[in-house]
Backbone bond lengths (Angstrom), bond angles and torsions (degrees), N, CA, C in turn:
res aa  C-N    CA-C-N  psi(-1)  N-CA   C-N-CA  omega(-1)  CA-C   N-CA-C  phi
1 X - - - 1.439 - - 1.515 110.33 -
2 X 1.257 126.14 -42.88 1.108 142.02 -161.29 2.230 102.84 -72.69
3 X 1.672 94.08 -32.59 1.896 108.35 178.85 1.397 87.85 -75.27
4 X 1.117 140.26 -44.51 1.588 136.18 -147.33 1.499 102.02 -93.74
5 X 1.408 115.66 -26.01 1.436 106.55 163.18 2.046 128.88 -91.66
6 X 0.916 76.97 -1.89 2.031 105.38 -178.75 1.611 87.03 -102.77
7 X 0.990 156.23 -39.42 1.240 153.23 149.14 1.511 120.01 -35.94
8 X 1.248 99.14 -70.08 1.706 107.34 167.34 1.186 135.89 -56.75
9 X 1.426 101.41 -32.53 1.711 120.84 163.08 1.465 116.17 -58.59
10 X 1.538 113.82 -61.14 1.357 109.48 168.28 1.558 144.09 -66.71
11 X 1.661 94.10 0.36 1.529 99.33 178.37 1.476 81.49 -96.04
12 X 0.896 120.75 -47.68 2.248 117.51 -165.57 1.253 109.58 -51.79
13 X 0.995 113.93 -39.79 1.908 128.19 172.22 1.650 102.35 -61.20
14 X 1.141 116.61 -75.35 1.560 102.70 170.52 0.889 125.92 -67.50
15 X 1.245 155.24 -0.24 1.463 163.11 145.79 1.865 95.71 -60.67
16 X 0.866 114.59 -67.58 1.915 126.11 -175.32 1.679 98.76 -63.78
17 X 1.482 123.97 -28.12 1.837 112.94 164.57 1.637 106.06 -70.47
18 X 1.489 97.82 -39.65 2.349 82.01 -175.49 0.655 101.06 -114.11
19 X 2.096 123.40 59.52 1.270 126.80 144.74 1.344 110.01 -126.38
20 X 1.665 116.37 -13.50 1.833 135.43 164.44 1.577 99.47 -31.89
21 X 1.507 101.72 -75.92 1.358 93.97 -167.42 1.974 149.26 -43.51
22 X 1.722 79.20 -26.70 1.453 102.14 -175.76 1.375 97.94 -98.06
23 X 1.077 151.41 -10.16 1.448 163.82 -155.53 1.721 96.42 -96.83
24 X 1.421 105.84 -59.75 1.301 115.84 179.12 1.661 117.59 -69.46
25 X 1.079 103.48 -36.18 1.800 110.98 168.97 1.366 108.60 -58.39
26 X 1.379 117.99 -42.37 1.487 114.67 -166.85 1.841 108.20 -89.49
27 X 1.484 110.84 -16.58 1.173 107.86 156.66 1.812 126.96 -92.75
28 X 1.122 114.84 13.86 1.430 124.96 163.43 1.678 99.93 80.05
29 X 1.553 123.38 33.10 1.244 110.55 -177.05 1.804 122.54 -115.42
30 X 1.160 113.50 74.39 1.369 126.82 -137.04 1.331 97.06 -82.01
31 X 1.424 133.39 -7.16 1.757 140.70 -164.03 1.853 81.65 -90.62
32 X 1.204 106.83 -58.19 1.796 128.23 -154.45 1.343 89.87 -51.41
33 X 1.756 120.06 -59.98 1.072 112.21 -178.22 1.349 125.93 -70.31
34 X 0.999 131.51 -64.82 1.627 103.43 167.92 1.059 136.76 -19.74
35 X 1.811 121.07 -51.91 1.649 113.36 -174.87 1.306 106.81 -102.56
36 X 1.542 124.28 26.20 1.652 118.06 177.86 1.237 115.22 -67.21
37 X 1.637 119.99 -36.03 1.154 119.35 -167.71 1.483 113.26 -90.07
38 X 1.106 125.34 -14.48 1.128 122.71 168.54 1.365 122.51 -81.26
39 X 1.522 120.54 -45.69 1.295 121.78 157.90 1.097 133.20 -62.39
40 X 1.444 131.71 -21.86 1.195 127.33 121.59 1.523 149.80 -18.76
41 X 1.065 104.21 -49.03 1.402 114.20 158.39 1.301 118.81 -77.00
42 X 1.177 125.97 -32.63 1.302 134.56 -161.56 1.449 102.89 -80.81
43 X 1.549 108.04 -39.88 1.786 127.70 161.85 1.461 117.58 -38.80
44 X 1.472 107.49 -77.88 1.750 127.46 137.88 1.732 98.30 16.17
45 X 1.360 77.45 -104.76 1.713 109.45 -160.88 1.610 99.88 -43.76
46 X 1.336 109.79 -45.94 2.285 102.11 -165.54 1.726 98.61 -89.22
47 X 1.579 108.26 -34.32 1.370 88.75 -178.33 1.170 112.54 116.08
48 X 0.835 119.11 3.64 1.625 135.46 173.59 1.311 122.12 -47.17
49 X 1.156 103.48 135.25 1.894 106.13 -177.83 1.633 112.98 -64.60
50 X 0.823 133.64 164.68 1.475 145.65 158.95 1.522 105.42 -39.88
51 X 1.197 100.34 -50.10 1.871 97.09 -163.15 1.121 90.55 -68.59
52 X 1.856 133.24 -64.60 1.678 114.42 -162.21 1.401 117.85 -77.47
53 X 1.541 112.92 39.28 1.464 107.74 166.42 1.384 106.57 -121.35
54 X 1.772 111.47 -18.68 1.453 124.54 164.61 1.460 105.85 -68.59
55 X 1.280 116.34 -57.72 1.725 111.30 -171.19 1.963 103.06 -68.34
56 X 1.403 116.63 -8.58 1.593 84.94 -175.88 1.174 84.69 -95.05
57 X 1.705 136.01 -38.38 1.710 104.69 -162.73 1.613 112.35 -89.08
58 X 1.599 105.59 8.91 1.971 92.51 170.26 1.544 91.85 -84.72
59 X 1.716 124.24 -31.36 1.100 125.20 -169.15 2.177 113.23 -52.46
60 X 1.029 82.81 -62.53 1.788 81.92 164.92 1.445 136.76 -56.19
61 X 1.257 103.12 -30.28 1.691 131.96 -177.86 1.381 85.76 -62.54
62 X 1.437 125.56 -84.33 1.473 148.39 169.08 1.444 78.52 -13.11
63 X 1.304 126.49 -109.61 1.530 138.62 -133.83 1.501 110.03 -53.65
64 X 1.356 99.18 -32.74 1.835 109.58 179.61 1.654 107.06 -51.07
65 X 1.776 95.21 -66.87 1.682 107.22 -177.62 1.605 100.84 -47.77
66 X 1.220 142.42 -56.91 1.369 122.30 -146.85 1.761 109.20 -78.32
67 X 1.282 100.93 -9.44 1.513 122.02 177.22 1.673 105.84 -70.44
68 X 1.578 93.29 -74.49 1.707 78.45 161.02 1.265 144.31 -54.52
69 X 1.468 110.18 -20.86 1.421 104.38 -171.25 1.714 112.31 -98.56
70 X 1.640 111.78 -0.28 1.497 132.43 153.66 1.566 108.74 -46.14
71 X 1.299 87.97 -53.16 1.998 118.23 -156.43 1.678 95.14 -64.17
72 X 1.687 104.09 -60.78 1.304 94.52 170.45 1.369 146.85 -59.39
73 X 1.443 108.27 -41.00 1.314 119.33 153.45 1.547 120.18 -35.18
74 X 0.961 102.03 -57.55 1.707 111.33 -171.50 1.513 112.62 -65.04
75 X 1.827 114.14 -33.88 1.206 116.23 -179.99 1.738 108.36 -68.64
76 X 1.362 102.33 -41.51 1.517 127.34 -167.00 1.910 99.16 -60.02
77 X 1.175 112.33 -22.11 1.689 114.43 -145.67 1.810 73.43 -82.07
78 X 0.928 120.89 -59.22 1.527 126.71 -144.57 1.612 135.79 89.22
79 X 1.261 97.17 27.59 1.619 109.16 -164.70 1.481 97.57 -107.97
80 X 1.027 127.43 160.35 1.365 143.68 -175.12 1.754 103.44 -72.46
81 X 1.332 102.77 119.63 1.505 120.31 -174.69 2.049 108.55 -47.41
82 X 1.019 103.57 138.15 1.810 95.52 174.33 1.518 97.82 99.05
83 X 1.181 138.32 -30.11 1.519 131.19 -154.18 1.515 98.87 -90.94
84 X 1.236 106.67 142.54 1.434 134.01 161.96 1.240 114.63 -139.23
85 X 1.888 105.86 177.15 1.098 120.90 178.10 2.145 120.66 -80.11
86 X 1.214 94.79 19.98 1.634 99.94 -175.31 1.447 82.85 -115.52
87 X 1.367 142.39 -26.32 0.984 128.90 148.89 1.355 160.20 -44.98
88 X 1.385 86.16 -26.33 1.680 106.41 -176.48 1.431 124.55 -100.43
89 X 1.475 96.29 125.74 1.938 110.63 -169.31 1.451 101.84 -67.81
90 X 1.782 108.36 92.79 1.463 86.75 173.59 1.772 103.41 -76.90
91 X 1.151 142.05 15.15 1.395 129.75 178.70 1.414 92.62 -71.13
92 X 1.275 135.34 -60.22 1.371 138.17 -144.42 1.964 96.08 -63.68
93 X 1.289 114.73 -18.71 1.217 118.26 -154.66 1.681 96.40 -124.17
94 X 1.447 123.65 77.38 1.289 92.43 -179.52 1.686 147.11 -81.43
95 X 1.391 73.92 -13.90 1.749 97.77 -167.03 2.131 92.67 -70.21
96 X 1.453 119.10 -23.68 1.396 111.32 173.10 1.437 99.19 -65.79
97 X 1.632 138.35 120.83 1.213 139.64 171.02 1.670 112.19 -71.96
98 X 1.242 137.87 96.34 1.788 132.99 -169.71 1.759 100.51 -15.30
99 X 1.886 88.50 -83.98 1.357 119.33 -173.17 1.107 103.25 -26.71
100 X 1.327 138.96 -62.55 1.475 132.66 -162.87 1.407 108.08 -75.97
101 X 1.313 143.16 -23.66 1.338 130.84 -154.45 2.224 86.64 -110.47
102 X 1.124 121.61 -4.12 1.461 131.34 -167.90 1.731 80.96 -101.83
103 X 0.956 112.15 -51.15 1.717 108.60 -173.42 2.034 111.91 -61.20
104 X 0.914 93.74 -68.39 1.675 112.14 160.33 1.832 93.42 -25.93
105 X 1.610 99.29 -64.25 2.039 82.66 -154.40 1.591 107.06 -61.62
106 X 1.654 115.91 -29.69 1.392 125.75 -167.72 1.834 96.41 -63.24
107 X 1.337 111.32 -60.25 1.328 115.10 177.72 1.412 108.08 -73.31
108 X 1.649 88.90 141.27 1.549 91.85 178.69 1.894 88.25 -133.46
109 X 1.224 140.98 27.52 1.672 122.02 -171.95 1.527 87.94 -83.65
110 X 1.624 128.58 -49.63 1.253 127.60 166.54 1.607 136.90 -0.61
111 X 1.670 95.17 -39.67 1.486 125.03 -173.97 1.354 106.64 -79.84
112 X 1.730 91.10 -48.21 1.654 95.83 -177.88 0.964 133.62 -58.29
113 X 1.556 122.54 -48.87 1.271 140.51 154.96 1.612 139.04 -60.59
114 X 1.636 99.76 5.16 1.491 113.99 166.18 1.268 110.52 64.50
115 X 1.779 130.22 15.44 1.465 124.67 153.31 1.509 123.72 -75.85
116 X 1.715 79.19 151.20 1.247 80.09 167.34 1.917 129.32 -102.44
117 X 1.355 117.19 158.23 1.245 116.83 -152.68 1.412 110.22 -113.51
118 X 1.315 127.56 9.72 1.322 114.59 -179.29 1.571 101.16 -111.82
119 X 1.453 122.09 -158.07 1.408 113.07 176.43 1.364 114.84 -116.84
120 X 1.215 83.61 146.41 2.156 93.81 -154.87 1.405 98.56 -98.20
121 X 1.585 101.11 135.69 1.620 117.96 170.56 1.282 119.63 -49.42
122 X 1.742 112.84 -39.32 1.581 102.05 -177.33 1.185 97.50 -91.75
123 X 1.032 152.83 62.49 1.394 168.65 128.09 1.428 139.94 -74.75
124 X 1.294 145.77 154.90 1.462 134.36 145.97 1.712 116.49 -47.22
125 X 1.034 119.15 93.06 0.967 132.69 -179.47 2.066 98.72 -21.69
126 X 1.266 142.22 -66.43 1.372 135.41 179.13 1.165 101.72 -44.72
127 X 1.381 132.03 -30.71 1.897 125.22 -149.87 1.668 93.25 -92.01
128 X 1.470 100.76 139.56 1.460 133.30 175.92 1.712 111.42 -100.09
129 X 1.040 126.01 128.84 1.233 120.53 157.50 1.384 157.32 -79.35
130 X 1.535 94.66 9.84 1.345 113.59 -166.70 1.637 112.42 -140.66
131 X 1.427 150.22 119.36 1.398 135.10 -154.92 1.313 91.89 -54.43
132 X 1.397 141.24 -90.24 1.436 141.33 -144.21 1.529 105.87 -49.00
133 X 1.389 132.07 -3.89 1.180 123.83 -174.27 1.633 96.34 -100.33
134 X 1.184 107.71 -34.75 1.720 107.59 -170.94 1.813 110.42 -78.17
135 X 1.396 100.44 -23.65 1.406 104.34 176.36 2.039 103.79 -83.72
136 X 0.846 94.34 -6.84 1.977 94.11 174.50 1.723 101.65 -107.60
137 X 0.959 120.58 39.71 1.624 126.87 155.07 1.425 105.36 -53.54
């Protein structure tokens, strides 16, 4: 009983490896699939628990997506590829204040909360709308 279930085990295991791939396609995880099989084996071979073969390939998955979604952003922005804010002459620009737009990039809750951060026309001209902007007076 014990051969007939060590039997069954090892066909289910290979049956459940050339079904990984399509498993992961149909869940949209295209990082996972690529390095499953290798980390897999690599799992295999050192001995690795279940969990650190789950945390390294969500770990890449993770790092892949935010890569693309940098990539997209950046394509999406319409700004000239390469440019940043270590780039930019705020001398040439004075009325952009550094401090405040360096504060803004560090903070991001601003984002969260869907304000806006510069200073608004229908406004008191001194009043800021956003804390990190009012603290760069």
């Amino acid at each position: 009983m014990s051969g007939a279930a060590t039997t069954a085990n090892t066909v289910d295991a290979s049956g459940a490896g050339a079904a990984v791939p399509i498993m992961l396609t149909e869940l949209r995880l295209p990082t996972m699939k690529r390095l499953w099989a290798d980390l897999a084996a690599q799992s295999n071979r050192e001995g690795w628990p279940a969990e650190r073969l789950l945390h390294t390939l969500l770990g890449h998955e993770m790092a892949e997506r935010e890569t693309r979604r940098l990539a997209r952003a950046g394509a999406d922005s319409g700004l000239p590829p390469g440019k940043s804010l270590a780039e930019f002459d705020f001398a040439a620009v004075p009325a952009v204040p550094k401090a405040h737009v360096m504060a803004l990039a560090e903070a991001d809750s601003w984002i969260n909360q869907g304000t806006t951060c510069w200073p608004s026309a229908r406004r008191a001209p001194a009043r800021r709308t956003c804390s990190p902007a009012s603290d760069m007076r």
